[in-house]
Every structure is written in C-alpha cells, then in structure tokens.
TORRO-117023 format. One line per 4 residues: number of its first residue (from 1); their letters; for each residue x, y, z of C-alpha. Coordinates in Angstrom, 1 decimal. Example, Ala and Ser with C-alpha at 12.3 -4.5 7.8 and 13.67 -1.06 7.14 Angstrom:
<recs>
1	AS	12.3:-4.5:7.8 | 13.7:-1.1:7.1
</recs>
This chain:
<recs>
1	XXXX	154.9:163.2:221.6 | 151.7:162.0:219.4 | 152.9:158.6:217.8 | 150.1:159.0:215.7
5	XXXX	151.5:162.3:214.0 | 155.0:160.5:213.8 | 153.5:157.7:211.9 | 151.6:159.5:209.4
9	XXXX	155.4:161.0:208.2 | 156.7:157.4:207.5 | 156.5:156.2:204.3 | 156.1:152.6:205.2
13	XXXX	152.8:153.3:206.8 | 151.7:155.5:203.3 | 148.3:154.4:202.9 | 146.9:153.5:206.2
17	XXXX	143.7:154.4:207.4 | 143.5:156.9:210.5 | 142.3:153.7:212.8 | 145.2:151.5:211.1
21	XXXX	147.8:154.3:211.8 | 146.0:154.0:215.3 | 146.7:150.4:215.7 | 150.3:150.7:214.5
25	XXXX	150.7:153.6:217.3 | 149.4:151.4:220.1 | 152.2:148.9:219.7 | 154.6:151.1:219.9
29	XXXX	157.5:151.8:222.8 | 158.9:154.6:223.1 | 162.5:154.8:223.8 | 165.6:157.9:224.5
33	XXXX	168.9:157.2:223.7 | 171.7:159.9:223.9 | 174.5:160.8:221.9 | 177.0:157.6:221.0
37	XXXX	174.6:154.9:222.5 | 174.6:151.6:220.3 | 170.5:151.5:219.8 | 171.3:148.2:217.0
41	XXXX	174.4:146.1:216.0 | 175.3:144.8:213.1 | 175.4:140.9:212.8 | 172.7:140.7:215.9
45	XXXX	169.1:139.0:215.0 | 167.0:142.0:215.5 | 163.3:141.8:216.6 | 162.1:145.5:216.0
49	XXXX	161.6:147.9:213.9 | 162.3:151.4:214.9 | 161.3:154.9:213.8 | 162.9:158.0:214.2
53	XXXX	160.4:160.9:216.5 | 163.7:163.2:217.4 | 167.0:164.0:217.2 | 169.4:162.4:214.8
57	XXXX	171.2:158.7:214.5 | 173.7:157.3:211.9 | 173.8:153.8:210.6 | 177.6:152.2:210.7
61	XXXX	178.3:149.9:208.1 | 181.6:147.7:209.5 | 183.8:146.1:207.4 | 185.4:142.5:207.6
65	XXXX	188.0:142.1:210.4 | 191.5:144.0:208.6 | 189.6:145.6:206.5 | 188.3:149.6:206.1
69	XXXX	187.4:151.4:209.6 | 183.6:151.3:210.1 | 181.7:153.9:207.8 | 179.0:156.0:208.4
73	XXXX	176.0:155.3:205.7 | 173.4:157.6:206.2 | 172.0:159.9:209.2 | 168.1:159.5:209.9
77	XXXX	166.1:162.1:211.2 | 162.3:162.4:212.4 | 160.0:159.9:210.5 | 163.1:157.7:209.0
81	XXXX	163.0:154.5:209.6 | 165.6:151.3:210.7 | 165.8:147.4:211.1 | 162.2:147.3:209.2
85	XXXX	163.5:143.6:207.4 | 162.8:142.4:210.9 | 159.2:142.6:210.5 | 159.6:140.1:207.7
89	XXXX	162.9:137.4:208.7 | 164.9:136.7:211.3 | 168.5:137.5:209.6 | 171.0:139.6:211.3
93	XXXX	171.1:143.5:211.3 | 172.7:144.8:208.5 | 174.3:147.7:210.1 | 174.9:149.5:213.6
97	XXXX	172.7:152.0:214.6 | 174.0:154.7:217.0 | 172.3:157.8:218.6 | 173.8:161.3:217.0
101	XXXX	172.6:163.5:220.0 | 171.4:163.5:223.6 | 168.0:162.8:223.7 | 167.0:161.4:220.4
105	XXXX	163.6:159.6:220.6 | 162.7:156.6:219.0 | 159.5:154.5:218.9 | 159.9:150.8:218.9
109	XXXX	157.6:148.1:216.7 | 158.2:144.6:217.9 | 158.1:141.9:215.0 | 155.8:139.8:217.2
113	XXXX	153.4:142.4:217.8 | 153.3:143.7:214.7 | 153.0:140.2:212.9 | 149.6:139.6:214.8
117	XXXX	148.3:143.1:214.0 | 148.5:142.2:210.0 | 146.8:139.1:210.8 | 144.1:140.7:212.7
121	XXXX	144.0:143.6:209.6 | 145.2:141.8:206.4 | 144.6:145.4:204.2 | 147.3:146.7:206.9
125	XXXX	149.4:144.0:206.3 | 149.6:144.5:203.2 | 149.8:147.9:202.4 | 153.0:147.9:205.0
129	XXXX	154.5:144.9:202.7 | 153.6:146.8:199.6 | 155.3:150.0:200.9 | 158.3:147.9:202.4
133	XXXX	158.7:146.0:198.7 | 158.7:149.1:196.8 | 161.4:150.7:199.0 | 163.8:147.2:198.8
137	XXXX	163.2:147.9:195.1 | 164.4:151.4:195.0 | 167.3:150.6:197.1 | 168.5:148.0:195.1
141	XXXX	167.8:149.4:191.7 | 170.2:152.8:192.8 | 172.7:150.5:194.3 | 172.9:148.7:191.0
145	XXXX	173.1:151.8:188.9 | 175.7:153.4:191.3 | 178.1:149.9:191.0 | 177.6:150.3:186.9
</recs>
C-alpha cells in the first residue's frame, strides 16, 4: 500500500506539497488490526495519530460508571482519521477505537516524530494546524447547533 496515495485522501494534509506529503509518509508505521481489537482507549494519554488505509473501525464513546452502555459514534473508513489532538497535547483519548473487520490497516504518526517534522518544515506545520483548527471548528459549531 502507497502511504503517499493514502495521505493525499486526508483532509488534514489538504494543502501539502508532493515532498511534504513525502515527508509525512516517511514517518509513518503501518499497522493490522482485526475485527474487535482495541487499537485506542478512552481515558489513555495517546501519542499517535492514526489514519485509516483499509477496512473499517468504530469509535466507542463510554459513559460514566452506571451510566448508558458504551455507544458507537461514528465508523471510519479509508483516509479518516483518529487521536489527531495528540499531535497538539498530551490529554487523554476521547474515545475507544476498535477494528470493525479482519485486517483493517492503519498507518501510525507518532506525536514526537511528527512535532520535529513541523519544526524542520514550518509551512507544513502549519498548514496541518490550519486544517486540524478548521475541522475542531466544524465539529464544535454542529455539535452546538445539534444541542440547540
């Protein structure tokens, strides 16, 4: 699988240059999960970012202890991304993470490795912060409209 040709599907890297997207692609690990395997958990400090390159997974929001069974959020397929506010703090995952089938593919973007990257390439850095900032925007402006 060409993490290049991945990476030019994710919206987060919108805007890079071919040798950015390149430099992105080399820092990537690519990992197979199958069906049912935890690849995040919620309340753990994540490290990574990871993005989709086959199959399916679901994110699992759980609720407080006695409260609602775990829900199912959203399914994320080829060029969907998850745990991207690890590139930018230290907090805890937000949500599990689990593979949907056998074999689903992800690659794997270490917050390290991609923190030197933007410091090396600034115009990477930021057009990955600008991308990132305008999706946080979207998601919280819907999720205030839907609680209205």
């Amino acid at each position: 699988m060409d993490p290049i040709e991945v990476l030019k599907t994710v919206e987060l890297f919108d805007g890079l240059e071919p040798a950015e997207l390149g430099a992105v692609a080399a820092l990537c690990r690519e990992r197979t999960y199958q069906a049912g395997q935890v690849i995040t958990t919620q309340g753990e400090v994540g490290d990574d970012l990871f993005v989709v390159c086959d199959g399916f997974v679901e994110v699992i929001l759980s609720r407080p202890p006695g409260d609602q069974a775990p829900r199912t959020m959203v399914h994320l397929g080829r060029g969907q991304i998850f745990g991207e506010m690890a590139l930018v703090d230290h907090g805890p995952r937000s949500a599990t993470v689990r593979a949907l089938v056998d074999g689903a593919v992800v690659m794997i973007i270490h917050r390290q490795d991609f923190a030197s990257l933007c410091e090396a390439n600034h115009h990477l850095g930021f057009v990955v912060m600008r991308n990132m900032a305008a999706d946080l925007s979207f998601k919280l402006r819907h999720r205030n409209l839907a609680n209205r």
